[in-house]
N, C-alpha and C positions, 0 to 999 in steps of 0.2 A: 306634054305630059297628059297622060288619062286617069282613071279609075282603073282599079285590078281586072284583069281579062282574063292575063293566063290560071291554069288551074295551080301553080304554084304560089304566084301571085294571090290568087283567092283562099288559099291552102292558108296561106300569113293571116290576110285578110278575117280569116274566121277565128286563127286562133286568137289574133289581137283584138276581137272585138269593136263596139261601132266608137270608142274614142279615139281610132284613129283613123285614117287613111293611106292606104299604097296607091301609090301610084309608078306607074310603067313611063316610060320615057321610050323615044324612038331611039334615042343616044344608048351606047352602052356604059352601064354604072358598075360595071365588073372591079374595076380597081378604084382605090380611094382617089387618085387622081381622074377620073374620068364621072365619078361621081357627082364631086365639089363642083367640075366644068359644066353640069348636066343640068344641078339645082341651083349654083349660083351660092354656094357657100366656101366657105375658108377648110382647105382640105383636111385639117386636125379637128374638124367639125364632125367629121364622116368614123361612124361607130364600126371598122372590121371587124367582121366575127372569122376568127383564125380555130382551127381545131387539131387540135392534138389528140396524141391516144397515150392512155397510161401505159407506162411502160413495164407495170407489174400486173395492174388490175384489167389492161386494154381498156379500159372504160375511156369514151368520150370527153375529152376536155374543153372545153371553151369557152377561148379568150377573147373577151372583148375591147378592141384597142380603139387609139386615136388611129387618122388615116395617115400622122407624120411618123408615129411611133413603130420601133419594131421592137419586139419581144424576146426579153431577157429571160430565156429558156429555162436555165440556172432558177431566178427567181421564181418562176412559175412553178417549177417544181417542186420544190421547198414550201410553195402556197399550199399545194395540191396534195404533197403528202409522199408521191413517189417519182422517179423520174419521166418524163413525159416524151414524145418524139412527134416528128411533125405527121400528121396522117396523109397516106395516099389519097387519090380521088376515090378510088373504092371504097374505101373505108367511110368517107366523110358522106357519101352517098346511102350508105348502110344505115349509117348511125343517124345520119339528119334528115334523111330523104331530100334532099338540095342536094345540086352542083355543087362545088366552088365555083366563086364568084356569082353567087346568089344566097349563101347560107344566111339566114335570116339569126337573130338570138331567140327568137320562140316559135316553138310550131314543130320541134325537134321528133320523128321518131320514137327515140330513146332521149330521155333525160340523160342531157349531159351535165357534170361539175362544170360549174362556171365562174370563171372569175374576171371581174369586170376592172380595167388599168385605172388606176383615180385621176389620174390628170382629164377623164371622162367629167368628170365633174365641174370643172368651173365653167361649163359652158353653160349657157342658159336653154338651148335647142340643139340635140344633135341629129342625123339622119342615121339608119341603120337599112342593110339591104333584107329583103322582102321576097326572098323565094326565087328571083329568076338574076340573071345580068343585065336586066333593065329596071327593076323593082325598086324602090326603098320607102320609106316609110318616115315621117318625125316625130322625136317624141324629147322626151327633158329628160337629162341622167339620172334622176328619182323614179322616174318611169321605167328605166331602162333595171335597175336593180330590182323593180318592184317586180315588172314583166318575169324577169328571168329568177328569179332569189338566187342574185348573183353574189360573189363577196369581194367588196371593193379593195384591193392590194396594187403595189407598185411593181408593175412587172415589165415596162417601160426602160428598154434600155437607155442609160441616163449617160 
């Protein structure tokens, strides 16, 4: 693992400012599983930033989950206010300037609605990715709400 290189990687970099650090890995950290393998932590540690589009407003949505968790659509919805749908690559390129499998939760293009899964919270340290599919960054799930002005809900299919 390094310090940030790429321009997307530095792109996070900037907007997170110097209390944190990205770092780039030669492994790829695209999926929550390949993450956890990368940095050596427990894979519901790893913070996916998932993005939906509203399905009234088209407005960017994103959801911030554990890396065990998949999202209960339904509930998101109902968080969010109208019904949501999963975005295209195009879309989330548009909206966030990331790939997937590097959307970062800050540094977005466009301000997206964010809403952040709570079971985020008991951990003491989680990782979040950082611009590229080698990227991510750590920080503490108070950081991660304060970063984004996320609103913490259970959207965590249970």
């Amino acid at each position: 693992m390094k310090p940030a290189e790429s321009p997307s990687a530095l792109k996070v970099q900037s907007a997170l400012g110097d209390r944190f650090e990205v770092l780039e890995f030669d492994a790829s950290t695209r999926t929550a599983a390949d993450a956890a393998a990368a940095i050596g932590c427990d894979v519901a540690q790893i913070a996916k930033s998932l993005i939906f589009r509203g399905g009234t407003s088209g407005r960017a949505v994103l959801i911030i989950a554990s890396g065990v968790d998949r999202v209960d659509e339904k509930n998101a919805a109902a968080a969010v206010g109208e019904p949501i749908v999963r975005a295209d690559a195009d879309f989330v390129r548009e909206a966030t300037g990331f790939a997937i499998g590097g959307v970062p939760p800050v540094g977005h293009k466009t301000k997206p609605i964010v809403l952040i899964e709570d079971s985020l919270l008991g951990f003491e340290e989680i990782w979040a990715a950082a611009g590229t599919p080698n990227a991510v960054f750590r920080l503490t799930p108070s950081d991660l709400v304060e970063l984004t002005g996320g609103r913490t809900v259970a959207v965590a299919r249970k």
